[in-house]
C-alpha positions in Angstrom: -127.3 -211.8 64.3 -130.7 -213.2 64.8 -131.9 -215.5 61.7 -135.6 -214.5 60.3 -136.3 -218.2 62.1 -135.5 -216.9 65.6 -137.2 -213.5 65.0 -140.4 -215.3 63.8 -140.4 -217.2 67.1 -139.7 -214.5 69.2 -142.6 -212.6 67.8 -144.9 -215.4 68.1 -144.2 -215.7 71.9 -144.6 -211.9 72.9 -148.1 -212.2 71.1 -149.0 -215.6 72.8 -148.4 -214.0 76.2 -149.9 -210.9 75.5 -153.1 -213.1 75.3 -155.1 -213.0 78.3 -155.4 -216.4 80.1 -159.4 -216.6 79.4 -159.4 -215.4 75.7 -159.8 -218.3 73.1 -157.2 -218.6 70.8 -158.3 -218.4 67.1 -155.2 -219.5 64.4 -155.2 -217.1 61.7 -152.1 -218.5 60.0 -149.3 -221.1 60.6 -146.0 -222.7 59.7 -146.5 -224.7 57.1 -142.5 -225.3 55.9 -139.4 -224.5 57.1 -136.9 -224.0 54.5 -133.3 -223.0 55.7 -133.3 -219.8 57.4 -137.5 -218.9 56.5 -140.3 -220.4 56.7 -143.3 -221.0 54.0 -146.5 -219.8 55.8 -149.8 -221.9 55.1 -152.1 -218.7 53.9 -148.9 -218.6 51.0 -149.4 -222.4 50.1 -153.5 -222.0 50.1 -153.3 -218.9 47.9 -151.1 -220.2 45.0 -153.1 -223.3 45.0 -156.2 -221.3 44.9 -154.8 -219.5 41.4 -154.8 -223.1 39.6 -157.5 -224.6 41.5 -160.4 -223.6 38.1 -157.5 -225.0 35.8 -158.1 -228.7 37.6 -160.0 -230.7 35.2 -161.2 -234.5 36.1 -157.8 -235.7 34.3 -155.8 -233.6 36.9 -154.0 -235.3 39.3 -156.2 -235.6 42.9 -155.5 -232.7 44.4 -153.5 -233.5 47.3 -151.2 -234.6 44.9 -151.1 -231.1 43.4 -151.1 -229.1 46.4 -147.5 -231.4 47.3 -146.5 -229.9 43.8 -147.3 -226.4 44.4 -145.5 -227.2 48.1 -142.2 -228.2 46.0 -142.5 -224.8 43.4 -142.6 -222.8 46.8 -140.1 -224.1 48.3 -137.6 -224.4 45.5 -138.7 -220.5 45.0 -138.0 -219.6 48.8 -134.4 -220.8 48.1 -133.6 -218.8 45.1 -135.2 -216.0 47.0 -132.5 -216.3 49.8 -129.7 -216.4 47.4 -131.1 -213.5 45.8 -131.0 -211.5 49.2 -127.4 -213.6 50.3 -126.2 -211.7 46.8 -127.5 -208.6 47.5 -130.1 -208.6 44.6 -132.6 -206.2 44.8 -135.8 -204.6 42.2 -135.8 -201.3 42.2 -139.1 -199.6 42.0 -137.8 -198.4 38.9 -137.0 -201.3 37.5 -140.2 -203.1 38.5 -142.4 -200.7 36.6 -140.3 -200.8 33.6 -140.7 -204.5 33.7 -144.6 -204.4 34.2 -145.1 -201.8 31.5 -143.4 -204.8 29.1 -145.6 -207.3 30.4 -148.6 -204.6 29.6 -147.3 -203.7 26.2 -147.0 -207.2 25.5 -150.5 -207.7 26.2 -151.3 -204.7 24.4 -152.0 -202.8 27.2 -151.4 -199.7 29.1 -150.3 -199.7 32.4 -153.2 -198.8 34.0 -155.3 -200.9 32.0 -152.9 -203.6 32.9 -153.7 -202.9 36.5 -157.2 -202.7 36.3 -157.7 -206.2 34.6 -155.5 -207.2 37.3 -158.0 -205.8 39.7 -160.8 -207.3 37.8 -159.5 -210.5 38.0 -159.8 -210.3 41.9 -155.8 -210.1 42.5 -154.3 -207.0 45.1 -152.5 -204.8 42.2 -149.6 -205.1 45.2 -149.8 -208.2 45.8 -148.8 -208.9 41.6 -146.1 -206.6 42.0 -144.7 -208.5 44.5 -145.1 -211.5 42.4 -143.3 -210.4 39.4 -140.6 -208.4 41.7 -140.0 -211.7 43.1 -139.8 -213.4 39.9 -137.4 -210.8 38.4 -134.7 -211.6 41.6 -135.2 -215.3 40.7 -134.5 -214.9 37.0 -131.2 -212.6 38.0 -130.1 -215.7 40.3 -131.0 -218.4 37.5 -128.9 -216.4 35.3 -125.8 -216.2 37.7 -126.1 -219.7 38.5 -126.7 -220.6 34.6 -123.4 -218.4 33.6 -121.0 -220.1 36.3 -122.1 -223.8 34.5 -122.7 -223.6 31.1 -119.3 -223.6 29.3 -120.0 -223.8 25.9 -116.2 -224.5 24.2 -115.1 -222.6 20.9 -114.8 -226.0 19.0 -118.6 -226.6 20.0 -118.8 -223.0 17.9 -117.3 -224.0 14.9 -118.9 -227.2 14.6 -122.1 -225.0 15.4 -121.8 -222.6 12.3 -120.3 -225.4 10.3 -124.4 -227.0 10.6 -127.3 -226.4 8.3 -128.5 -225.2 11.5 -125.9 -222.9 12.7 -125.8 -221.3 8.7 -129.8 -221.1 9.2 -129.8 -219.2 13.0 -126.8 -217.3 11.9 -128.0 -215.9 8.6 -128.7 -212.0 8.2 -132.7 -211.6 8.3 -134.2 -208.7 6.4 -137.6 -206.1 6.7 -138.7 -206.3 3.4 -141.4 -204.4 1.6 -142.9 -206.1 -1.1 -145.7 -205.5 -4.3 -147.0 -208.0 -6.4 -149.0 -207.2 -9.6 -150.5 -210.1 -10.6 -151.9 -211.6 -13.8 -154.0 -215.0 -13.7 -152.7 -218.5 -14.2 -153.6 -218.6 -17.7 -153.4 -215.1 -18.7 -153.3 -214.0 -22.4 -150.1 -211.7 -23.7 -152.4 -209.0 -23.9 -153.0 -209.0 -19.5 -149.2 -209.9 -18.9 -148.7 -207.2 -21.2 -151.3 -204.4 -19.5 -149.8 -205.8 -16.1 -146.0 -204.9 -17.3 -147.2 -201.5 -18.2 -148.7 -201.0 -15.5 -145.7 -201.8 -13.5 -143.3 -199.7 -15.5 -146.1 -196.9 -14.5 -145.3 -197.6 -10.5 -141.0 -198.0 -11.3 -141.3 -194.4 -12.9 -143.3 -192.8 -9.4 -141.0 -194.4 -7.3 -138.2 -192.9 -9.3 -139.7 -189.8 -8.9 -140.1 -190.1 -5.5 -143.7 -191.8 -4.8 -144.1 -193.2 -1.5 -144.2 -196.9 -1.9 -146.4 -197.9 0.8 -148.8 -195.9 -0.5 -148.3 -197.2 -4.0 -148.4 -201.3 -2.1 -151.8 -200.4 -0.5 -153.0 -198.5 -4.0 -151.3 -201.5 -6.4 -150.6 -204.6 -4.7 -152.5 -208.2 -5.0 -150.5 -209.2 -1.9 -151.9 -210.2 1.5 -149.8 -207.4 3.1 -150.5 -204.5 1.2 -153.1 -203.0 3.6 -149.8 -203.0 6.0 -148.0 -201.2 2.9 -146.3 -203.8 1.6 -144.6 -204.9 4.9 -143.8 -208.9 5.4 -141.7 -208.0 8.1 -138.3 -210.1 8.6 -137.4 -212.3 6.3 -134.0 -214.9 6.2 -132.8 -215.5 2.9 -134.4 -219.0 2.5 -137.9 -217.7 3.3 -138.3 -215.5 0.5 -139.7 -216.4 -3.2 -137.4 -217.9 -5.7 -137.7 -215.2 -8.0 -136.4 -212.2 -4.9 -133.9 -215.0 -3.6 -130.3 -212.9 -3.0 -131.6 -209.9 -3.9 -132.3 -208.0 -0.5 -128.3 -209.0 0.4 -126.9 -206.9 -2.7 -129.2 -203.7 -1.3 -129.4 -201.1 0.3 -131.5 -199.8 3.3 -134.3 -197.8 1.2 -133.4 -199.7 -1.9 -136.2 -200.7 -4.0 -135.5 -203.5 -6.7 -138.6 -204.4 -9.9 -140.3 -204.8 -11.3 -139.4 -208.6 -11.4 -141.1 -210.9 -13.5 -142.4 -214.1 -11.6 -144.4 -217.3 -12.1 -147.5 -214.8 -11.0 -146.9 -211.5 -11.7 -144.8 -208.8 -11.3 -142.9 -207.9 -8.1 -141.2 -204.8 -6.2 -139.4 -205.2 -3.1 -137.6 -202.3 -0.8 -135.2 -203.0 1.9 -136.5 -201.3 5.3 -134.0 -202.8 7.6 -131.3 -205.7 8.0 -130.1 -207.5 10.9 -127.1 -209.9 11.5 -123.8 -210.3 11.0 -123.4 -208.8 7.6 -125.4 -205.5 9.1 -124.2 -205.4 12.5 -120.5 -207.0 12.2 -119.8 -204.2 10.0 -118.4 -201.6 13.0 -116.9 -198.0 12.1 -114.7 -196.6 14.1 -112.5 -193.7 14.5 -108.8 -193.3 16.2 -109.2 -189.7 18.1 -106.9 -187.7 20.3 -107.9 -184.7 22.5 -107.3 -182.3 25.3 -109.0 -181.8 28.0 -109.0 -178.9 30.2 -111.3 -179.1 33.5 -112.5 -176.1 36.0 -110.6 -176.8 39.5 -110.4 -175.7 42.7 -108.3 -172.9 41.7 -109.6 -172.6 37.9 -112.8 -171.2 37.1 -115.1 -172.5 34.3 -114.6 -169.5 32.3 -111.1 -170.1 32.9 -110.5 -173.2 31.9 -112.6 -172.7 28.6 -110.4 -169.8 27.8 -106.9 -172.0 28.8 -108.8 -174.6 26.4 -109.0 -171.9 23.1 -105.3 -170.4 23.7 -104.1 -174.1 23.7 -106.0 -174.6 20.8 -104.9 -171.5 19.0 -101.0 -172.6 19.9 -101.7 -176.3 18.0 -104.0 -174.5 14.8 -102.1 -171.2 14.3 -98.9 -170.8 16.3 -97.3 -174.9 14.9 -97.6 -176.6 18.0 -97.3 -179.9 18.7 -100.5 -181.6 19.7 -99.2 -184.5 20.9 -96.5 -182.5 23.4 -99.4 -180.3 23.8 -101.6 -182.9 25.5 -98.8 -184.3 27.6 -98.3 -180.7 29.6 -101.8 -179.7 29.5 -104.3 -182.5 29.2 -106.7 -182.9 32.6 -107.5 -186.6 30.9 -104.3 -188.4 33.0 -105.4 -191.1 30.5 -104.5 -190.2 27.6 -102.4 -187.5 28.5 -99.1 -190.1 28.2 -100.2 -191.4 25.3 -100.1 -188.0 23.4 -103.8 -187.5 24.1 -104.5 -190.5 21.6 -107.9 -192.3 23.1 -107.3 -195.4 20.2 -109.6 -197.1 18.0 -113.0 -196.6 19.2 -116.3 -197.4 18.2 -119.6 -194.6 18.1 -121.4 -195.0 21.1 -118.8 -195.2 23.7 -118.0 -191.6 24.7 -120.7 -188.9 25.8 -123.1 -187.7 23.2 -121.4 -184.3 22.9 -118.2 -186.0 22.5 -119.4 -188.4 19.7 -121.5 -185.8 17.8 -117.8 -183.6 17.4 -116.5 -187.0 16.6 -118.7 -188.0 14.2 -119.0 -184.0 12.7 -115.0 -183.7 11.8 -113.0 -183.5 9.3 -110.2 -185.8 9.2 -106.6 -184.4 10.3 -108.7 -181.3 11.6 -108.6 -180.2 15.1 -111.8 -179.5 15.9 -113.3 -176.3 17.7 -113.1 -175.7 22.1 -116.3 -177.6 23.0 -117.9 -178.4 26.6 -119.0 -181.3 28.0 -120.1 -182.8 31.7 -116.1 -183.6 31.7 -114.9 -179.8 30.9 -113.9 -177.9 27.8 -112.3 -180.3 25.0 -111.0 -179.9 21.4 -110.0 -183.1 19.5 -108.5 -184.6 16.3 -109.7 -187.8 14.2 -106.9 -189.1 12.8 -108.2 -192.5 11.4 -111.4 -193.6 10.1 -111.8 -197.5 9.4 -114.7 -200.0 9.1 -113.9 -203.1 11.4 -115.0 -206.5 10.0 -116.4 -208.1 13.3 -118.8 -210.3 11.0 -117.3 -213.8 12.4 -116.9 -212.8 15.6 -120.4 -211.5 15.6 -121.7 -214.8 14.5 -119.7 -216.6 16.8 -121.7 -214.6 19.6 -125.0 -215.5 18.1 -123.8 -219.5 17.8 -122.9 -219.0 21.3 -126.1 -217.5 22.5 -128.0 -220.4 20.7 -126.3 -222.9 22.1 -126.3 -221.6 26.1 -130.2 -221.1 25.4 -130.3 -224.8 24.0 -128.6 -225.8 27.6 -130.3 -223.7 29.4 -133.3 -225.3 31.0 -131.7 -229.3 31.2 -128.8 -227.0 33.1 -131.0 -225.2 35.1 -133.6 -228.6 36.0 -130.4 -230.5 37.6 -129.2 -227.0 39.4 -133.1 -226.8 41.1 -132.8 -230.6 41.7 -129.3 -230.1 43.6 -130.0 -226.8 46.3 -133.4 -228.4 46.6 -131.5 -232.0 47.6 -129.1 -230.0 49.7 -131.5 -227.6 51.3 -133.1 -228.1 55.1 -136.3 -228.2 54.7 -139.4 -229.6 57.6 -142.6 -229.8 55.4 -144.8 -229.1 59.1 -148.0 -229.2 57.9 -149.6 -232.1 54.8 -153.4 -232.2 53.3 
């Protein structure tokens, strides 16, 4: 198989002798690196040093110094790029857009307002594409490289969560929205008085069912009430003394006041919690079912008819659901397990499935209902709530510390395929 190096070559020759003798030759581009099997073209170098060149300032480096920097980036780029097409890594279009409209979002952009400041700026709209597909293949190899060394060990966890650190990235964080009704420094009885009245006013319309961001942009003192009360998220710690522990004892749409503080009086509601303590918390739900597909030799309206006189033998006529799956169940699966599909958590079968699931009544077998798979009826026979609160947090200590390794990791992985890689620099300014 010819290497991209030999194909380059070849090309160049057919276009060198399809030159007549007489005509002058005029270099539009040339080989400025070789780095394994490609090659870094000079037009590539000269462009990304163009892009920094207005950033230069007198207390930048002299700029051939920089352009043997941006020589090193390229190169070390070129390599992951060749792993990523050695791995079989490639950006779908699909994929790249998705990624662009988040870089758009996050400028607080659309799209194609994205594109047209691009344009502006004087860069080809495909030519940033490119970029950012190319930067999206190196982060995927970075990642598989990063995965393969970092080894993070499980006493490295505990010792982790057993830090003021660890308790601090670990703890639940909460939305919070919050009133304050305040009363000055100083104030008399009378104005801590009128203030408590009026916040015994704004308890009673929220118990009768005021809307309390209307109420924190009518009421509140606060620097957030034009937002409607909304801090946003909030750890434990970060909250005043007076709120401290309250948003873990509530409720999602829970408001607590009014609360007396040092200046004034305070309501908060709970819009949202994150963490262990909200998202270790996992219901799940033991299910068996039957599943009866259309075949060659079954029609659809077939098998959804087999499905209800099946079901009408378990419900009405005393059968056996368990036997019942095992000589009729299409799911092979869970057919010899007496059509039992375990302990599961919502979110892992197809949304028809789960919305039957989620709908029963325990110990009921449900109604004959279709899905992509074919005509199903099912049973929940358990419900539980799954405490995976320590494991959750030992994800999150884990996360923190790979991201902690992370870059030192991936500064000595650069340093070694850019040691071990062939490389001719052709061409120096």
């Amino acid at each position: 198989m010819v290497n991209k190096m030999t194909r380059f070559i070849v090309t160049f020759t057919l276009l060198l002798l399809a030159i007549p003798a007489q005509a002058a030759l005029v270099l539009l581009d040339r080989v400025a690196v070789i780095v394994d099997e490609d090659v870094i073209m000079q037009s590539t170098i000269d462009q990304r040093f163009s892009r920094i060149q207005s950033a230069l300032t007198e207390d930048s480096p002299p700029v051939a110094v920089v352009k043997q920097q941006v020589i090193e980036r390229l190169i070390v780029e070129n390599l992951q790029l060749q792993m990523a097409e050695k791995a079989g890594i490639r950006i779908s279009d699909e994929e790249l857009n998705e990624t662009l409209q988040g870089i758009a979002a996050q400028n607080q952009m659309t799209l194609e307002e994205f594109r047209q400041a691009v344009t502006d700026e004087g860069t080809s709209w495909r030519e940033m594409r490119e970029q950012i597909r190319q930067g999206v293949a190196i982060s995927r190899v970075q990642q598989g490289a990063m995965r393969q060394r970092i080894q993070i060990t499980e006493q490295e966890i505990m010792n982790f969560l057993a830090s003021e650190v660890g308790e601090s990235v670990t703890a639940d964080e909460y939305n919070i929205a919050h009133i304050l009704l305040s009363f000055p420094a100083q104030a008399e009885t009378d104005e801590i008085q009128a203030t408590k009245e009026r916040a015994d006013q704004i308890r009673q319309s929220l118990d009768e069912g005021a809307d309390f961001e209307t109420l924190a942009k009518t009421w509140s003192s606060s620097q957030t009430a034009l937002e409607g009360g909304d801090i946003g998220w909030r750890k434990p710690g970060q909250l005043p003394g007076v709120l401290a522990g309250l948003p873990e004892r509530m409720a999602i749409g829970e408001v607590a006041g009014p609360i007396k503080g040092g200046t004034g009086y305070h309501f908060i509601k709970l819009l949202r919690k994150r963490g262990a303590a909200a998202e270790g918390q996992i219901n799940q739900s033991r299910v068996r079912h039957v599943l009866i597909k259309p075949n060659e030799i079954r029609t659809v309206e077939e098998a959804e008819a087999l499905a209800r006189q099946i079901r009408d033998e378990v419900v009405n006529a005393g059968a056996d659901f368990a036997e019942v799956a095992k000589l009729h169940s299409d799911d092979s699966g869970s057919a010899l397990s007496d059509g039992d599909l375990g302990w599961n958590r919502a979110g892992v079968f197809v949304p028809r499935f789960e919305e039957v699931i989620q709908s029963a009544e325990l110990n009921q077998v449900s109604e004959v209902f279709q899905t992509q798979h074919g005509y199903h009826f099912l049973e929940v026979t358990e419900r539980r709530v799954e405490d995976f609160t320590d494991r959750f947090k030992m994800g999150q200590a884990d996360s923190y510390l790979r991201r902690q390794k992370f870059n030192d990791e991936l500064e000595s992985w650069l340093r070694e395929i850019r040691d071990e890689a062939f490389v001719e620099i052709k061409v120096q300014e």
